[in-house]
Structures are given as structure tokens and as C-alpha cells.
C-alpha positions in Angstrom: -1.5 -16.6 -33.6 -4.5 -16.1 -31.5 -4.2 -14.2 -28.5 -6.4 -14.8 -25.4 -4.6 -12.4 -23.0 -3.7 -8.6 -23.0 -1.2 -7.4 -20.3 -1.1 -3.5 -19.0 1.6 -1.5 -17.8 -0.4 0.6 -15.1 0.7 4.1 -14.9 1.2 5.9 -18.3 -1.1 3.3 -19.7 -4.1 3.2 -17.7 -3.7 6.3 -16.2 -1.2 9.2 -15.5 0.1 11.5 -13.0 0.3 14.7 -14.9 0.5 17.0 -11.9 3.6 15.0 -10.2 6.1 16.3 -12.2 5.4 19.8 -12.4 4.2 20.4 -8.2 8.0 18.8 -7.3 8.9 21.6 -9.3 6.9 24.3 -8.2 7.6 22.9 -4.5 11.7 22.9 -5.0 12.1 26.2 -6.9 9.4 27.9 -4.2 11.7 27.0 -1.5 14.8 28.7 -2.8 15.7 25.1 -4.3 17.2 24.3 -7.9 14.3 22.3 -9.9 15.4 18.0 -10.6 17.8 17.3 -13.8 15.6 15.7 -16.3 15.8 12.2 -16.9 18.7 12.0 -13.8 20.1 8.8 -14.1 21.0 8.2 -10.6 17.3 9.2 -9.5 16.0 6.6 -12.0 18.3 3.9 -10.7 17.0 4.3 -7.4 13.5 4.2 -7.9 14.0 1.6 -9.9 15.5 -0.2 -6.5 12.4 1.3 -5.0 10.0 -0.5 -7.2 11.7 -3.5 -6.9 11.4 -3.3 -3.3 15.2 -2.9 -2.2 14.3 0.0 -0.2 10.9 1.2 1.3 8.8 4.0 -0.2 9.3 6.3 2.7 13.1 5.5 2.8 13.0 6.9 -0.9 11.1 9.7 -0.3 13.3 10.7 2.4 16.2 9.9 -0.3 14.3 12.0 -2.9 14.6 14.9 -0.8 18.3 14.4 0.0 19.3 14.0 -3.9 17.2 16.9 -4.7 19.5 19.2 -2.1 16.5 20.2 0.6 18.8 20.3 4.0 15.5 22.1 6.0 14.2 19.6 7.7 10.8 21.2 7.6 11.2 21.2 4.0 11.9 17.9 3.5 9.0 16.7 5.8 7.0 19.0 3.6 8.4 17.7 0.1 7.7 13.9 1.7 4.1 14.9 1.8 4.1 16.4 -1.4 5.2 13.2 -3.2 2.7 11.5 -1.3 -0.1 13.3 -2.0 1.2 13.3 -5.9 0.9 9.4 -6.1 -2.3 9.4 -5.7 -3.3 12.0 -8.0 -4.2 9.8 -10.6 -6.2 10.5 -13.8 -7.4 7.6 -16.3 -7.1 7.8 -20.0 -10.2 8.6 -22.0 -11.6 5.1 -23.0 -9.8 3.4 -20.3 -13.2 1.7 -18.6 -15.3 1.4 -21.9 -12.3 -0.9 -23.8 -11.3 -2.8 -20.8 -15.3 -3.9 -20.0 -15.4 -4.6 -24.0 -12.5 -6.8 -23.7 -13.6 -8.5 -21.4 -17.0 -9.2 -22.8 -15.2 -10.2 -26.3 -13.5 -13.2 -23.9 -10.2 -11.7 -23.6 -8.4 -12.5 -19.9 -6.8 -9.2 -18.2 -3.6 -8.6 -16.8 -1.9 -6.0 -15.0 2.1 -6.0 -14.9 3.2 -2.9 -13.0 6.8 -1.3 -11.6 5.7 0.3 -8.6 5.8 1.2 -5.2 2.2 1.8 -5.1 0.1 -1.2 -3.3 -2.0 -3.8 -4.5 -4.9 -1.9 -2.7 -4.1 1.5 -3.5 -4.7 0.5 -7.0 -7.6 -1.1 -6.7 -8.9 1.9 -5.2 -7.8 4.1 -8.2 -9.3 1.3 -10.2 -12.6 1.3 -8.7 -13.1 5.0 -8.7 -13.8 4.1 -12.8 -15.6 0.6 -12.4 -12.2 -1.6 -13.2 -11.5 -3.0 -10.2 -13.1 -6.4 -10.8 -12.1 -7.0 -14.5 -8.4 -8.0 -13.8 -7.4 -12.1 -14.3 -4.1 -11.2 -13.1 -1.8 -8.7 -11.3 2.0 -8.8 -11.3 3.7 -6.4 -9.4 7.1 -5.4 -9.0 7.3 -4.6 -5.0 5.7 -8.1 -4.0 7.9 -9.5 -6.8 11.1 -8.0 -6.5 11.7 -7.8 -9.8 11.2 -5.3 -12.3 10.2 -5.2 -16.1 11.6 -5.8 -18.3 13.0 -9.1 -16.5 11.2 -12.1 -18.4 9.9 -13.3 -14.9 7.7 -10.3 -14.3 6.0 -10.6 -17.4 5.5 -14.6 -17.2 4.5 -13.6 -13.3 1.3 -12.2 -14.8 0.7 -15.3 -17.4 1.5 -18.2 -14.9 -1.8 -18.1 -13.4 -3.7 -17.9 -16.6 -1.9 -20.9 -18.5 -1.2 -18.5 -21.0 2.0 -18.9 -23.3 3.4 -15.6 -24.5 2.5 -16.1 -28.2 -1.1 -16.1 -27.0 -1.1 -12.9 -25.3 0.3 -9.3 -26.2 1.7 -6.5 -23.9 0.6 -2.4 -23.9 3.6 -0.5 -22.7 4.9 3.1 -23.2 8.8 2.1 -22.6 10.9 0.9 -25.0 13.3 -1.4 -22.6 9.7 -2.6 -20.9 8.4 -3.1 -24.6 11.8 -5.4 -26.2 11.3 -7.5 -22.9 8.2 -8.4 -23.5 9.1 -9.1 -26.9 11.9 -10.9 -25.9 9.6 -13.8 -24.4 7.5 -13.8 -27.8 4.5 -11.5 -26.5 2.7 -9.5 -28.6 4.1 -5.4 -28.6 1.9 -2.7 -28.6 2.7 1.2 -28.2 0.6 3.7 -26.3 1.4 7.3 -25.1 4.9 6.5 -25.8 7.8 7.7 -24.4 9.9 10.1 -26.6 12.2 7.1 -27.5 9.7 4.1 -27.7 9.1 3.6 -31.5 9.4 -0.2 -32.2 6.2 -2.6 -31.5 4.5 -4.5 -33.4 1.7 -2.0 -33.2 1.4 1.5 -32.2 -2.2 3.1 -30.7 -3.2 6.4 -30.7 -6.2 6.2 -28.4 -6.4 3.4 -25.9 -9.7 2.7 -27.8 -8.1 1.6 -30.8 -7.1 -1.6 -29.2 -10.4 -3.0 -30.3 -9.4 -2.7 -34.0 -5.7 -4.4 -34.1 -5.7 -6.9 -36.2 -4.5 -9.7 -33.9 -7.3 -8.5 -31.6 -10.0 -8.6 -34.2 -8.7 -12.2 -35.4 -9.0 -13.3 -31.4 -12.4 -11.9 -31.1 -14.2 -14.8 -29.1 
């Protein structure tokens, strides 16, 4: 096997949001509101519509509000900006710029494949801010798609372009349904700030440095 192409997940990968979850909280429980269940099903499902673009981002925010029980309109129009200030909030893992440029000087092609609501050019901004923003060879994205991982398409989205087969190219994810799809189609499976239940890859990172020494990485080294 010799791979010539590393995918991304974008958020949890590259970067995170690690103010989002705990200002919606802050926001709710300020305003005489109860804070969100953890890990509501129903909430996920509907994001998930949002980041396949069934609905528009501002439709979900304003559904957000709704599911989370603010009635004040003032409130709500005050919650909608939160969460829009909150996506953008984004801060990059440590290593993030360094292994990506490396990569990319070893010969390695680049590809983003994202579920998101977040534009092409929002990203790009956040990229740029750390000196990625020209290193990507491809860019699959769930709202222009309107699919979501871990459908195979998604993932062969991001490939298509590079005439790249999936045996030649691995996948850094941090869920495990996102993970077994890329696995699914034969890529490569590696683990990075996992989620609590994502424990099967091929290979598990610590720090988004230690890319550079997997052994299938090592073996590719152009």
C-alpha cells in the first residue's frame, strides 16, 4: 500500500470550538432557561439535515432556539447571535500548520472532507489566519454536496479530483460512524481527539504531529 493522499475531517481535527458548547450554556441557564440534554438525539438529527443542506443555517438557528425552549423573542434573536458568533470562534490544534506544510513538502496531496454549515470561504479564512489556506488539493463539503459522511460519496467527492483510489489514501477523523465509512470504501483509518466512543482505526494519534511517524506515512514518504 502506498498512500499519496491524506483526507481531514475539519472541525475536531484541524481545529475546535471549545467555547461553543459551554456560552449556549451560560447563555440558556442566564436567561432563566434549562441548559441542552447532552448528546440530544433529535438536535443531532437536525443538524445533521443542516449540514447536508436540507435546511438553511439561519432556519436552524432559529430551530435551535425553539428546541432549546426560548419563547422571548428577544432572547432568541440574542441566542441566534450567540451561535453565530460561536462558529467562528475557532482555535487550531498545536501542530496543525507545521505537519500540514511537511506533508506537503514530503509529496503528499491534501484533502479536506467536512460536515458543515460553515462556507467554503469562511474556512478559508480560518485557514489562512495559520498559513493553510493554499495547501489544500481538494475540498469536499457537505452543504454544496448534500450529503454527509459517512456516505461513501462524500469521501470519494474529495478523491475524484485527485485520481486517487481509496487504498492510496487514508482518512483523520474523530467519529467512529465517520471513521467505519471511510473504512468501508478501503481508506486508510486514523484516530485523533477521539470522541468518547471512537476506538477502532487502523491507527490512533495522540498529537496531530505524530502523523509524520505512521508507518504507512513513513513507507509513502516521496
Amino acid at each position: 500500500m502506498l498512500l499519496k493522499t491524506i483526507l481531514f475531517d475539519a472541525g475536531d481535527i484541524l481545529y475546535n470550538k471549545p467555547n461553543r458548547k459551554s456560552s449556549v450554556i451560560k447563555f440558556l441557564t442566564e436567561r432563566g432557561y434549562a441548559a441542552p440534554v447532552e448528546n440530544d438525539p433529535i438536535e443531532k438529527a437536525k443538524r445533521r439535515d443542516a449540514h447536508a443542506g436540507k435546511i438553511e443555517t439561519e432556519h436552524f438557528f432559529e430551530w435551535l432556539m425553539e428546541h432549546y425552549g426560548v419563547t422571548n423573542l428577544t432572547d432568541a434573536a440574542d441566542g441566534i447571535k450567540l451561535l453565530k458568533e460561536q462558529q467562528s470562534d475557532v482555535h487550531f490544534f498545536e501542530g496543525v500548520p507545521e505537519t500540514l506544510h511537511e506533508l506537503k513538502r514530503l509529496g503528499f496531496k491534501l484533502g479536506i472532507v467536512t460536515n458543515t454549515f460553515n462556507s467554503r470561504h469562511e474556512k478559508n479564512i480560518w485557514f489562512e489566519s495559520v498559513g493553510i489556506d493554499g495547501i489544500w488539493d481538494s475540498y469536499a463539503d457537505s452543504f454544496e454536496l448534500q450529503i454527509t459522511k459517512p456516505d461513501p460519496g462524500i469521501y470519494l467527492a474529495a478523491l475524484s479530483p485527485l485520481n486517487v483510489s481509496p487504498e492510496n489514501a487514508a482518512f483523520v477523523g474523530h467519529a467512529q460512524i465517520e471513521i467505519d465509512g471511510a473504512k468501508a470504501i478501503g481508506l486508510t483509518t486514523i484516530i485523533f481527539n477521539p470522541d468518547p466512543n471512537c476506538t477502532k482505526a487502523d491507527y490512533k494519534i495522540e498529537n496531530f504531529k505524530d502523523l509524520l511517524e505512521i508507518t504507512p506515512i513513513t513507507k509513502s514518504k516521496i
